[in-house]
C-alpha positions as CSV (number, residue, x, y, z in Angstrom):
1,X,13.7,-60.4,-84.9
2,X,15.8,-61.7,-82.3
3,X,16.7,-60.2,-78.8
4,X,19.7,-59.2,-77.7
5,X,21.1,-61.4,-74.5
6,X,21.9,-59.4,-72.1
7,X,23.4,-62.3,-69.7
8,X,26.7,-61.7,-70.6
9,X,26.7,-57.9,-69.5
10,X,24.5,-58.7,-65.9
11,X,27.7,-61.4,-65.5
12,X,30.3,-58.5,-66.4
13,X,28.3,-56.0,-64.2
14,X,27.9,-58.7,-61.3
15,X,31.6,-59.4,-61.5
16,X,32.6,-55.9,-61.9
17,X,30.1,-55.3,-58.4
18,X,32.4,-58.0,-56.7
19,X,35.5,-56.7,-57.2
20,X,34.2,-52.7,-55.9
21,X,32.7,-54.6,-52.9
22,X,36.2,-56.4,-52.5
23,X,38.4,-53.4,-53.0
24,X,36.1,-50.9,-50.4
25,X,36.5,-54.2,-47.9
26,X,39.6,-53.6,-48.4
27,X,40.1,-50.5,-47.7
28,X,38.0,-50.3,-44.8
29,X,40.2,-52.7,-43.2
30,X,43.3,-50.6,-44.1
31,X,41.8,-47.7,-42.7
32,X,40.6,-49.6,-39.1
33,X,43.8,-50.9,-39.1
34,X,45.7,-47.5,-39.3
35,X,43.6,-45.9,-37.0
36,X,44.6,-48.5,-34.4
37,X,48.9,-48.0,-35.6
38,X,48.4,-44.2,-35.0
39,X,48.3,-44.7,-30.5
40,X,51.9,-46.3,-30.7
41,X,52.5,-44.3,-33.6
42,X,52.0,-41.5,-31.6
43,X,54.0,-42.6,-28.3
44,X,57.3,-43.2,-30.9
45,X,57.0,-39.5,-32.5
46,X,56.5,-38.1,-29.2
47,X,59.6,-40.2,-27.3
48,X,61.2,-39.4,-30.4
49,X,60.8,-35.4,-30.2
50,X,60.8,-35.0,-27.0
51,X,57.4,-33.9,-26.0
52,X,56.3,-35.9,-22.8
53,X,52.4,-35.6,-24.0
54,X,50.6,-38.5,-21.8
55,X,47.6,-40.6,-23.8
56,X,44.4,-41.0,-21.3
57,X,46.1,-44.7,-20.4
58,X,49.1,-43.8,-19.5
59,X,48.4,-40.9,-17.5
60,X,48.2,-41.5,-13.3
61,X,46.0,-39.2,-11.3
62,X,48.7,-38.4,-8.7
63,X,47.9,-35.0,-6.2
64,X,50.1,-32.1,-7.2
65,X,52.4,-31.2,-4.4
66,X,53.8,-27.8,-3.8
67,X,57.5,-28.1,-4.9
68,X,58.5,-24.9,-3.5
69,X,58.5,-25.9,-0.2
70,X,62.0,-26.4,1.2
71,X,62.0,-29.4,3.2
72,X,65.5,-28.7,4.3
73,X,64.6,-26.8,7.0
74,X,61.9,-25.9,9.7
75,X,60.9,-22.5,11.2
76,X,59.5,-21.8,14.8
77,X,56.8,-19.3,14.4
78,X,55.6,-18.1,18.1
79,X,52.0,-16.5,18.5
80,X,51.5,-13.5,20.9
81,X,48.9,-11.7,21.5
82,X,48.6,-8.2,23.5
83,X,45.0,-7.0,24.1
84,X,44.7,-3.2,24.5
85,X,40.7,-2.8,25.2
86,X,38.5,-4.8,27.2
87,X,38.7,-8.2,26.2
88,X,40.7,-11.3,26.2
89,X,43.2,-11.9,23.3
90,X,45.3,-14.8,22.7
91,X,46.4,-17.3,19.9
92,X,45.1,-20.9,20.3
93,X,49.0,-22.1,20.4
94,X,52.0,-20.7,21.6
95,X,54.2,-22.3,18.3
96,X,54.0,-24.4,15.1
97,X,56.8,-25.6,12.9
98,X,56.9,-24.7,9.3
99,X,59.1,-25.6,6.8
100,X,59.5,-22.4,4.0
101,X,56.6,-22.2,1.2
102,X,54.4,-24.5,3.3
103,X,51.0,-23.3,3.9
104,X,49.8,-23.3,7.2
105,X,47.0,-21.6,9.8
106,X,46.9,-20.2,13.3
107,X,43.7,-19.4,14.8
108,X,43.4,-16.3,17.6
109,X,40.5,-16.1,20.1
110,X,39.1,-12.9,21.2
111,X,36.4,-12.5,24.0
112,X,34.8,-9.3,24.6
113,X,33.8,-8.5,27.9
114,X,31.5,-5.9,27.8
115,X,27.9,-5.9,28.0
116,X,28.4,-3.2,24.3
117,X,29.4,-3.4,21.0
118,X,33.2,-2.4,20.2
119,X,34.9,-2.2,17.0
120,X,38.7,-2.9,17.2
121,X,41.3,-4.1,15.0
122,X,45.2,-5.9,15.4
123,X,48.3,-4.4,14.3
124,X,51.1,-7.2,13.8
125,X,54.9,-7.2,14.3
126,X,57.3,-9.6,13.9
127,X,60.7,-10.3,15.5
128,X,63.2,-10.4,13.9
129,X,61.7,-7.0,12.3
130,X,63.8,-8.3,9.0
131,X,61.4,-11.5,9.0
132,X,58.3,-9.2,8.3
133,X,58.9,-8.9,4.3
134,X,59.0,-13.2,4.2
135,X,56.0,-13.5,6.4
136,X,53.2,-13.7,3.7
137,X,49.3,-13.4,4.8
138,X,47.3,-14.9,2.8
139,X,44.1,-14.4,5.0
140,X,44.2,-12.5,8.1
141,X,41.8,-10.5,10.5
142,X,44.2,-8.2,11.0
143,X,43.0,-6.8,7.2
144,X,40.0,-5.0,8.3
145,X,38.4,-3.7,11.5
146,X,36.5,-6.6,13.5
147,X,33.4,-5.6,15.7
148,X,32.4,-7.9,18.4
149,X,29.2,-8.1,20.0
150,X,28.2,-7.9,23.7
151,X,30.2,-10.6,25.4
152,X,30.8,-12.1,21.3
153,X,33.7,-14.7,21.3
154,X,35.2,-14.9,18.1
155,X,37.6,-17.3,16.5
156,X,39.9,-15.6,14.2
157,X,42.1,-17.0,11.4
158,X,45.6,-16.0,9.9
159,X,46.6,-18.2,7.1
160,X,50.3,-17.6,5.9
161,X,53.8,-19.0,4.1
162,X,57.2,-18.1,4.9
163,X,58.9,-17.0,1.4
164,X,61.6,-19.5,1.1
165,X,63.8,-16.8,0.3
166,X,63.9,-16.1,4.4
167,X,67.5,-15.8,4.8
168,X,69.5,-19.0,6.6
169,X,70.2,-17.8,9.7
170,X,66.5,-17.2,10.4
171,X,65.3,-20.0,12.4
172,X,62.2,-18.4,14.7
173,X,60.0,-15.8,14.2
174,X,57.9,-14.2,16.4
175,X,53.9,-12.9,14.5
176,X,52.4,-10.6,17.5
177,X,49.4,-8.9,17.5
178,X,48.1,-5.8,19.6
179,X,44.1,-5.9,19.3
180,X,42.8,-2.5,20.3
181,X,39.8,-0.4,20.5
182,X,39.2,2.1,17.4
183,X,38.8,5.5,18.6
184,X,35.0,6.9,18.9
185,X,33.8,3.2,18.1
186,X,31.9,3.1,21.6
187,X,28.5,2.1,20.6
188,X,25.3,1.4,23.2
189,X,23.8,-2.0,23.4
């Protein structure tokens, strides 16, 4: 009895090997291939349509700026300060320029000069009185009753925009503050 030869099939299966081996090659070359197409791919549909969507390499770390500010124009804000109670009161400058929507800070100093304890807090007003609805506080101590300590100074921020809506004709404003004593805050040191 004679055995089959099984050469020719291990030559058709080898062959047959090959060509899978070749045609998964191939694809896997296709497929790096299109994965590198889709970046500009992607920049052409998106020029294309309209949607300015930046890719990591193209995108600039720039700071944001505030484009509501109004550049056009500056306003004078003068700092006053009228102290009702014993202690000094007054703002660390007289004026600043600001343009409208710009962020900016003013810092009043208060000195008590008693040997106790007082509570007190600031009422502001603004001239011109129709200035007060575009003068917007962002921080302010004039929010909630200070106390100061015997002989405490204290440095006091107010951190405000003007709404560029201020009308035109607008071009100073006045913030003042009166700092009094609360009533019945008397307190023994």
């Amino acid at each position: 009895m004679t055995q089959p030869d099984h050469k020719p099939q291990e030559v058709l299966i080898r062959k047959l090997n090959v060509q899978m081996l070749g045609k998964l090659l191939v694809v896997a070359v296709l497929m790096l291939g299109f994965g590198y197409a889709l970046v500009p791919m992607y920049k052409k549909i998106c020029e294309i349509t309209g949607i300015n969507v930046l890719t990591p390499q193209d995108a600039k770390v720039e700071t944001a700026g505030n484009t509501q500010i109004d550049k056009t124009r500056s306003i004078t804000i003068e700092f006053d300060a009228n102290a009702q109670g014993p202690w000094r009161f007054r703002p660390t400058v007289a004026s600043m320029q600001v343009h409208p929507g710009e962020m900016a800070q003013v810092v009043y100093e208060v000195v008590n000069t008693q040997a106790r304890s007082i509570d007190a807090q600031a009422i502001p007003s603004y001239a011109p009185q129709q200035a007060a609805s575009y003068f917007k506080k962002l921080e302010c101590f004039c929010f909630k009753q200070q106390t100061l300590g015997p002989n405490q100074a204290k440095q006091m921020p107010v951190v405000f925009y003007i709404d560029p809506a201020l009308p035109k004709d607008v071009k100073t404003i006045t913030l003042s503050y009166t700092f009094f004593e609360v009533a019945g805050s008397r307190k023994a040191s």
